[in-house]
TIVEX-73546 format. One record per atom (N, C-alpha, C): x, y, z. Coordinates in steps of 0.1 Angstrom, whole numbers, plus 5000, padded with zeros to 4 digits. Each point is the difference from the previous one (the first is absolute). Example, Ala and Ser with C-alpha at 12.3 -4.5 7.8 and 13.67 -1.06 7.14 Angstrom:
513249435078
499150125000
500950125000
499650114993
500950115000
499250115008
***
This chain:
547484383197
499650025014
501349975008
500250075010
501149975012
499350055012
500349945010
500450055015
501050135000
499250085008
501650115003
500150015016
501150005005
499450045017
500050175002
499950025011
499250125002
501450124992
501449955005
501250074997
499750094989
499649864991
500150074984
498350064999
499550015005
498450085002
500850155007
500749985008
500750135008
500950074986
500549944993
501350054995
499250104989
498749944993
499050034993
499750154999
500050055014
499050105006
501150145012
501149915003
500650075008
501350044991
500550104994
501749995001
501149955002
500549924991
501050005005
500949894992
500949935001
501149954990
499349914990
499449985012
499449834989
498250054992
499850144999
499250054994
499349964986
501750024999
499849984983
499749864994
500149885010
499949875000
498949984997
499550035010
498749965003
498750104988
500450075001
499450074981
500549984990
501149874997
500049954990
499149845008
500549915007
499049935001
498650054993
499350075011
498350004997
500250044983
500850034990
499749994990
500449924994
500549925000
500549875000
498849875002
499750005011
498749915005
499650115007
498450064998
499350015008
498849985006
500349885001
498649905010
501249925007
500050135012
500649995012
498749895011
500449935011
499349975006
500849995014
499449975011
500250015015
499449925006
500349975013
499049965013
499350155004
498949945008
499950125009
500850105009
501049965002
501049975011
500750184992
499949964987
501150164997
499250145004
498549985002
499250135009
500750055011
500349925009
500450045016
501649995001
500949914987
501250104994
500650154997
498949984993
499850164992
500050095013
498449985007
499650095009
501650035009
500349955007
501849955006
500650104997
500349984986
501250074994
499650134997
499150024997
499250174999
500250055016
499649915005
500150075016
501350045007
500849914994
501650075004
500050094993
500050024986
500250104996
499150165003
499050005007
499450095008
500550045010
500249905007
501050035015
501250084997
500949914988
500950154996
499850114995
498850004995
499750134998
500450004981
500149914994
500549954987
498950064991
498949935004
498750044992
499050025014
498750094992
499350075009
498749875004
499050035007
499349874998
499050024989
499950094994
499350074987
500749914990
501450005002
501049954987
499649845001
500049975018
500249814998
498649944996
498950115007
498849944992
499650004984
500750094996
500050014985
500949894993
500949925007
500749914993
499549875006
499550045006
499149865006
498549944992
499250104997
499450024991
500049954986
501650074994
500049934984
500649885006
500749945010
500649874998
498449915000
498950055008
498949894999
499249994989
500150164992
499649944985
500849914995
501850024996
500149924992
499749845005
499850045012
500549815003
498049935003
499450114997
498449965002
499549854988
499349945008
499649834992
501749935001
500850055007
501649924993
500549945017
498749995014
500849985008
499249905004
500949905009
499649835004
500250035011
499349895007
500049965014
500849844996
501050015010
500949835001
499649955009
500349864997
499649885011
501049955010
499650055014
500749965009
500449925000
500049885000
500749875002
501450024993
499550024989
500950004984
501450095006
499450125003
501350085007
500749965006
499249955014
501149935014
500949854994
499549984986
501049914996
501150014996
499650124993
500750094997
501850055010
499250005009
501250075006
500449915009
499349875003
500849925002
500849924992
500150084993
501349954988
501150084998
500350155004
500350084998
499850075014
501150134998
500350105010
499250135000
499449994989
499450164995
498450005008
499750135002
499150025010
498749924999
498949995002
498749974995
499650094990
499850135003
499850094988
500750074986
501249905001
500750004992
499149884992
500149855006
499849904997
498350014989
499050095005
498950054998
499750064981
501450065002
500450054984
500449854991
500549885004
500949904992
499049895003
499250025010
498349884995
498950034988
500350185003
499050054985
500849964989
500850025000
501349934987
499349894996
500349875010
500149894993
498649975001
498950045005
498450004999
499750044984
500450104996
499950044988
501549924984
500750015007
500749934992
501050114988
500250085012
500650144998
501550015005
500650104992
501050055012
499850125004
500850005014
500250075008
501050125003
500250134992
500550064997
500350125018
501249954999
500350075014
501850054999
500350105009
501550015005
500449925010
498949955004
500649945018
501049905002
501250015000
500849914998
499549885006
499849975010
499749895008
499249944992
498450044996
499049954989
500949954987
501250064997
500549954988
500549875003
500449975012
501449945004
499149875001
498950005012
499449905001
499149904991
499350104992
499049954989
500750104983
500649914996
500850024987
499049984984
499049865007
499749994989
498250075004
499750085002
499250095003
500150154997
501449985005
500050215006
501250044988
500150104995
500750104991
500350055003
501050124996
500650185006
499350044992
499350135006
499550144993
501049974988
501650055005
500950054988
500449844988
499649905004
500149914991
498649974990
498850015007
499050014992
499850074988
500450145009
499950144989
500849964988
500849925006
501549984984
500049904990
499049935005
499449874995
499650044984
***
């Protein structure tokens, strides 16, 4: 089991360099898990991609869709407190912080790009491309 943030949920489903990452991850480990929080990620980043005209909303609902199967029974609700401790320890957002409480609630890592998530929480968070090489 790991934490993924929404990135590597995006990379999954959308195109593009870090593609092939993220489909070796999920075969690699696939009992991916999340906060809630990567729903209204997802929704976000589908919606830019509508605005440019990238994908249709036919397309983003369809990738919205399989991202809720795979991630269905695999998503948590985090404990406030826990977060804002979180980030008062650290620079990275709250909803960043939200991904690296389900981490250590579970006793997981946290498989992300986000440099900052790397930087601040080391012994939590991983790279996509170091996991995968693991």
């Amino acid at each position: 089991m790991i934490v993924v943030d929404t990135n590597v949920i995006v990379y999954l489903y959308l195109s593009n360099e870090r593609s092939e990452q993220a489909e070796r991850l999920l075969e690699k480990d696939s009992e991916w898990v999340a906060p809630l929080l990567w729903r209204s990620e997802l929704r976000n980043v589908l919606a830019l991609y509508i605005r440019k005209e990238i994908l249709s909303v036919k397309e983003a609902q369809q990738v919205m869709e399989e991202a809720i199967i795979l991630m269905d029974g695999k998503e948590y609700e985090v404990v406030s407190f826990q977060v804002l401790e979180l980030v008062s320890k650290s620079t990275c957002s709250a909803y960043d912080c939200e991904f690296v409480a389900l981490a250590q609630d579970l006793g997981v890592r946290l498989v992300t790009v986000d440099k900052k998530i790397l930087r601040e929480f080391p012994n939590i968070a991983v790279s996509l491309n170091e996991y995968v090489s693991l």
